[in-house]
FITOR-96244 format. One record per residue (C-alpha): residue number from 1; residue in one letter; x negated, y, z. Coordinates in Angstrom, 3 decimals, always signed. Each point is the difference from the previous one (the first is absolute). Example, Ala and Ser with C-alpha at 12.3 -4.5 7.8 and 13.67 -1.06 7.14 Angstrom:
2
1;A;-12.300;-4.500;+7.800 .
2;S;-1.370;+3.440;-0.660 .
END
This chain:
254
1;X;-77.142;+118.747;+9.981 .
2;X;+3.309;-2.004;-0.255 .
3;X;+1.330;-2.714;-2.107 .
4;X;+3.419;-0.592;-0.298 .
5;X;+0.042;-3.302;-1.594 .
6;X;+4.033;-0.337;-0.524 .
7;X;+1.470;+2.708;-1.111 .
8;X;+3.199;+0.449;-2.126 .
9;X;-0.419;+2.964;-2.117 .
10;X;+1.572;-0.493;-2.990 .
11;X;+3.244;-0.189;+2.214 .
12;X;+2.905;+2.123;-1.237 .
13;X;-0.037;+1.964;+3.634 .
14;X;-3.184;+1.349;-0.936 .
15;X;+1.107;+1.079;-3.602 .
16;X;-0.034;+4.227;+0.956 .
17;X;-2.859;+0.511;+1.954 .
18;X;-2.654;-2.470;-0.137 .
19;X;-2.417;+2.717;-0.650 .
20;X;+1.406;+1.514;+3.564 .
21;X;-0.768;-3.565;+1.369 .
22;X;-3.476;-0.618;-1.095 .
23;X;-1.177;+3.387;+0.897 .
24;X;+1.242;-1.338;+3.628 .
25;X;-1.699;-3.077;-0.525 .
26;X;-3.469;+1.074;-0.979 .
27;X;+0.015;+2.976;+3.062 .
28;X;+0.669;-2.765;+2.105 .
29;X;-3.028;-2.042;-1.372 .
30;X;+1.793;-2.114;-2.405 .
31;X;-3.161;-1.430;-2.332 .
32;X;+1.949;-2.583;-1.922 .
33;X;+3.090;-1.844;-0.363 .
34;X;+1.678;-3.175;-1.527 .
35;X;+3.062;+0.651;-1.950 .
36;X;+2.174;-3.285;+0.572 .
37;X;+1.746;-0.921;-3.316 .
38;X;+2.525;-3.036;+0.627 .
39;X;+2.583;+0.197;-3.265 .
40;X;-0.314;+1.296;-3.144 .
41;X;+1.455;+3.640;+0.410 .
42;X;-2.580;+0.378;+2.968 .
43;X;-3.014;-1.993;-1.714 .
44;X;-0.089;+2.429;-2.843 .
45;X;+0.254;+2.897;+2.328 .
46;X;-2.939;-0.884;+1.807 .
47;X;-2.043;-0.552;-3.313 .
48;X;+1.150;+3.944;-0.382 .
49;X;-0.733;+0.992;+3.180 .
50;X;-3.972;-1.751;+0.008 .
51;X;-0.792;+1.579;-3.447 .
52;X;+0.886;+3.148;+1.217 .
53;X;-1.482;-0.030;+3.419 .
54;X;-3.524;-0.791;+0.784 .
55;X;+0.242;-1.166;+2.793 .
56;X;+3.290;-1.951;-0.149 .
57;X;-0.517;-3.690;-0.670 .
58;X;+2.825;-2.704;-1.141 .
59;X;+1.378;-3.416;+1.765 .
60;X;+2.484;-1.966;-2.186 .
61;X;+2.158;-2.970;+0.015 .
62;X;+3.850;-0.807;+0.286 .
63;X;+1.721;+0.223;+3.541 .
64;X;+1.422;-3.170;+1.598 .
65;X;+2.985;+1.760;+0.248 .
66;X;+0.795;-0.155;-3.716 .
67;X;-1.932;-3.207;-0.844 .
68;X;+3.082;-0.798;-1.975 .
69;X;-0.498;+2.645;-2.603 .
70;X;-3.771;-0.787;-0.569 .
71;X;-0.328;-1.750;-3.693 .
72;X;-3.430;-1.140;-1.678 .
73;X;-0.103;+2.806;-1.892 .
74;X;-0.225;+2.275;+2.918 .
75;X;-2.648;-2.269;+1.527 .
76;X;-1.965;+0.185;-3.362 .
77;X;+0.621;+4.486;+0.222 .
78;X;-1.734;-0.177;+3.211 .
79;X;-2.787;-2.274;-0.739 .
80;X;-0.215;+2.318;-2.964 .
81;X;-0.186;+3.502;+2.336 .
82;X;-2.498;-1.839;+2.367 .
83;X;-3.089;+0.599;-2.617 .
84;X;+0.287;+3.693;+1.285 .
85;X;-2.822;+0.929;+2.202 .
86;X;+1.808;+1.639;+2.571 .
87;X;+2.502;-2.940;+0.564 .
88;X;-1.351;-1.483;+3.140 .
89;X;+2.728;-2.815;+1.060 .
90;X;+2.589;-1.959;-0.523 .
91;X;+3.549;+1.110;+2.348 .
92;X;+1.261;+0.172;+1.366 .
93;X;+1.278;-3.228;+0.103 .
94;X;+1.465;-2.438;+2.354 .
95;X;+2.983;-1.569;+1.331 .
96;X;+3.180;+2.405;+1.508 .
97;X;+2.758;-2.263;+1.690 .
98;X;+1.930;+3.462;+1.198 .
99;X;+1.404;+0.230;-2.962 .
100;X;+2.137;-2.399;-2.106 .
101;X;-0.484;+0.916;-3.477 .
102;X;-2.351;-2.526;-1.176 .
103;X;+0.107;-3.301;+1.274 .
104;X;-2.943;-1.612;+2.440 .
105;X;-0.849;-2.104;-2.677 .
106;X;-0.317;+1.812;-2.863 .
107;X;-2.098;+3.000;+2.813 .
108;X;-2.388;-3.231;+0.602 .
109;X;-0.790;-0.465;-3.626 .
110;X;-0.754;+3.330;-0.816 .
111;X;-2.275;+0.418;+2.681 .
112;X;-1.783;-3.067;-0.479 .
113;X;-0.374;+1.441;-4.055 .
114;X;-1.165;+2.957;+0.874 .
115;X;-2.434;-1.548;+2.512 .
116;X;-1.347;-1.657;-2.837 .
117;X;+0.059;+2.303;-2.531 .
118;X;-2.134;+2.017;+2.831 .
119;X;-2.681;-2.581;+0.091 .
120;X;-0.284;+0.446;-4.172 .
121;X;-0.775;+3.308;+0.201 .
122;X;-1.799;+0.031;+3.414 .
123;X;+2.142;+2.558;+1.761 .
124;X;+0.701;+0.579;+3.431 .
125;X;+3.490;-0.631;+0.968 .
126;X;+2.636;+2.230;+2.107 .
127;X;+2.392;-1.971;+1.771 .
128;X;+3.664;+1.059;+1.071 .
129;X;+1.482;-1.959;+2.491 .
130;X;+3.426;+0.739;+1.549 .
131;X;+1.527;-2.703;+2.147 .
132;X;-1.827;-2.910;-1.419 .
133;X;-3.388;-0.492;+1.502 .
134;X;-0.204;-3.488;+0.123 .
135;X;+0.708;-0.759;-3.480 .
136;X;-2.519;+3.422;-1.237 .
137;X;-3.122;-1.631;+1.941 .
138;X;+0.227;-3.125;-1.128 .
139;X;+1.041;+0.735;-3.728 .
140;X;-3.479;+1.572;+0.647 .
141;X;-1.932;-2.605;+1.175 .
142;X;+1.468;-2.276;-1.949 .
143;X;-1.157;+2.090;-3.590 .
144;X;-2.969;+0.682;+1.181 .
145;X;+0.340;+3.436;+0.272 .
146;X;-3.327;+0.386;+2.010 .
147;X;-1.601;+0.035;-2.697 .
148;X;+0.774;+3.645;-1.114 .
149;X;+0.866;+1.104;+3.754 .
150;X;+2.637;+3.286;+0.376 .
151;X;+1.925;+1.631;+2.352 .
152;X;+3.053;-0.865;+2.176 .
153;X;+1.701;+3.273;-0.806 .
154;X;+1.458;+1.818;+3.302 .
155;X;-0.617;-2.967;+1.927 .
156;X;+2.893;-0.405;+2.614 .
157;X;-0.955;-3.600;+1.063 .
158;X;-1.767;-1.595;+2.954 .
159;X;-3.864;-0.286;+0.609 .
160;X;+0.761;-3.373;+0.022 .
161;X;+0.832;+0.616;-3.987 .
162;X;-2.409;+2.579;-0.362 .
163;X;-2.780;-2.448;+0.998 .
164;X;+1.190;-2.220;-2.677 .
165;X;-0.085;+2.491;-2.639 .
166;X;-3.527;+1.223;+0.949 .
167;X;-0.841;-3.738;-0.474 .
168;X;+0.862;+0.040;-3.307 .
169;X;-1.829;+3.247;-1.180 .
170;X;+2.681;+2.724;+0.379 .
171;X;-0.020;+3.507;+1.659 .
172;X;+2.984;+0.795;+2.364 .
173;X;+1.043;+3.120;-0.866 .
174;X;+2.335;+2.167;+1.928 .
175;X;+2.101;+3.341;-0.261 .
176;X;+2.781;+1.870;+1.833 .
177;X;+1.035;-2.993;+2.447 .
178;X;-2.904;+0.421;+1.976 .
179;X;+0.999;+3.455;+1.382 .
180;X;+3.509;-1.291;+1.114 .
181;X;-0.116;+0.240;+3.977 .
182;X;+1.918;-3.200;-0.048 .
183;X;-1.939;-2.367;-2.939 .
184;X;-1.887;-2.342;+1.904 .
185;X;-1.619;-2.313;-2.165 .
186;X;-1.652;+2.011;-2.406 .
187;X;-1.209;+2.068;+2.835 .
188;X;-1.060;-3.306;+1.281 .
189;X;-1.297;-0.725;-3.281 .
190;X;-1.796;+3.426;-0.722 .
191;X;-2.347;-0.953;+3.651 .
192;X;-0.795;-3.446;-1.257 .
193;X;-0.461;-0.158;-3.451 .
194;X;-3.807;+0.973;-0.823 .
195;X;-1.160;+3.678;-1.354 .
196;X;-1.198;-1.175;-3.408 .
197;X;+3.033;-2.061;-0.967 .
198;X;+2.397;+3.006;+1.118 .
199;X;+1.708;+2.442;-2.747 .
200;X;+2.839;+2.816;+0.632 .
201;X;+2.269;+0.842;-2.591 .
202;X;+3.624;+1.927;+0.236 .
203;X;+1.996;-2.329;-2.594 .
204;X;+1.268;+3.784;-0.341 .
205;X;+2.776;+1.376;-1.015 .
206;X;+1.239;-2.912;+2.937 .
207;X;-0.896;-0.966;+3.365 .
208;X;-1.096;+3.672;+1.090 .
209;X;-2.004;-0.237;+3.623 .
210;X;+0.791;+1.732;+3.389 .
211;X;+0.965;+3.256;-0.591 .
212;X;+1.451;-0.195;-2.931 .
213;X;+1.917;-3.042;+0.009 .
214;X;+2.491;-0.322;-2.396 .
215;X;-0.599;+2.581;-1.987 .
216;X;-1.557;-0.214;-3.324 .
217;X;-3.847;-1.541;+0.802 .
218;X;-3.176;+1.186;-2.075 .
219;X;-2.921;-0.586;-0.542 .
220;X;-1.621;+3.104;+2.593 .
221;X;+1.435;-1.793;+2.993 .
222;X;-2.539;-3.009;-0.400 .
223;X;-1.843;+2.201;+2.108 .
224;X;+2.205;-0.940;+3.123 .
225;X;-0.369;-3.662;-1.174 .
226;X;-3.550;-0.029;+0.637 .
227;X;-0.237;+2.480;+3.252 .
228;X;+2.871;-2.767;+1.358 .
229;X;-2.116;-3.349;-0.619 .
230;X;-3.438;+2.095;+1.046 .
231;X;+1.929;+0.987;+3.366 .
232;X;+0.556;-3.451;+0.332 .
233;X;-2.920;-1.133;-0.556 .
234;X;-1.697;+2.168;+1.704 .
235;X;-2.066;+1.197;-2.803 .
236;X;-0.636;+3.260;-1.619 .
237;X;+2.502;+1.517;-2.799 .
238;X;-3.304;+0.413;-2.327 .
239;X;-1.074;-3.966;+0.918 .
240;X;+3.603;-1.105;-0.906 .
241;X;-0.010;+2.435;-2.806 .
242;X;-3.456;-0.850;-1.490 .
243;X;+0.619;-4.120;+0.074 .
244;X;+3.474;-0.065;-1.076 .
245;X;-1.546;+1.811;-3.575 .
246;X;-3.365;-1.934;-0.146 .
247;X;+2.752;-3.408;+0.612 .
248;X;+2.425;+1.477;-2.862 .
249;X;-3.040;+0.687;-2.412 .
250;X;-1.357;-2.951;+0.393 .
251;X;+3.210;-2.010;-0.597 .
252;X;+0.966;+1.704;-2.930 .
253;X;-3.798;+0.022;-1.344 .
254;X;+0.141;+3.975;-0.138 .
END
């Protein structure tokens, strides 16, 4: 029993033979999944993909990455798509200072909306950070966002971080990194942060693990994901296995 909670289905690389890749996912013990939906061509794809598969859930909101393009009237669509039951979160969202497409300021103020418009509807949030981890945990403590907890998606930060989210209600969640031979921190991470605030996703079609690395990822290879953080924590694959769903189940309310 797995739970990818992060996956990107409704990706265009996975347009001729999804059927192919959950067949691979559910031999491998796939039980559920979070379709991530962060712009409007890959929001309404999810909402396909979750009222055709049972046991496909939906995460939407507008990337940090093209904050710029987000207008009230999408903010109002996705409030809208949120009073579907099997829409569990809000994400992901965040802050991405990689890129330059959308200024740090007008990132910020999206976030901080969509923090809030979290808190309305009493959603659980899913946080991208890339290269701005500072500004992400405090736009989060400073909105409150304890308040409807979430999950630092493939968390590639410190347990000095980690420890900070955790203190403000949030699972660290984390996905192909972990089986690099050299990523230190989240293997670092993966030892320290507790069993029931752990998740594993594959933020697939990217970020495959060790072997597969950079080829297309999916969601069958969470299965290395959690053999990797039970190995280092010296735990059984069914302990790792069995939490990381009861944490995901619970977070989502499923």
């Amino acid at each position: 029993m797995l739970f990818d909670t992060h996956v990107h289905l409704n990706d265009d690389q996975f347009a001729d033979d999804l059927e192919e890749v959950i067949e691979r996912a559910r031999l491998n013990g796939v039980e559920r999944v979070v379709v991530v939906g962060f712009d409007e061509k890959t929001i309404k794809r999810a909402m396909e993909l979750i009222d055709t598969y049972d046991f496909m859930y939906a995460a939407i909101g507008w990337h940090p990455v093209d904050a710029i393009d987000l207008t009230d009237s999408y903010l109002d669509w996705i409030e809208e798509l949120t009073a579907h039951p099997k829409v569990v979160a809000i994400g992901e969202i965040g802050l991405d200072y990689h890129w330059d497409k959308s200024p740090k300021d007008v990132q910020q103020a999206v976030f901080r909306r969509q923090i809030q418009l979290a808190k309305k509807l009493d959603l659980p949030i899913i946080i991208h950070n890339r290269e701005a981890t500072e500004d992400v945990v405090t736009i989060l403590e400073e909105e409150g966002a304890a308040e409807v907890g979430g999950i630092m998606h493939c968390f590639s930060g410190s347990p000095e971080t980690a420890k900070r989210c955790l203190d403000m209600n949030f699972y660290i969640s984390l996905g192909g990194p972990v089986t690099f031979k050299n990523a230190v921190k989240p293997k670092e991470v993966a030892k320290e942060v507790p069993l029931d605030r752990l998740l594993i996703e594959t933020d697939c079609p990217y970020l495959a693990p060790h072997p597969y690395r950079g080829k297309r990822n999916e969601p069958s290879y969470v299965k290395l994901v959690a053999e990797q953080i039970a190995d280092l924590k010296e735990l059984s694959f069914d302990e790792v296995a069995r939490a990381t769903t009861e944490n995901a189940n619970r977070l989502f309310r499923i």
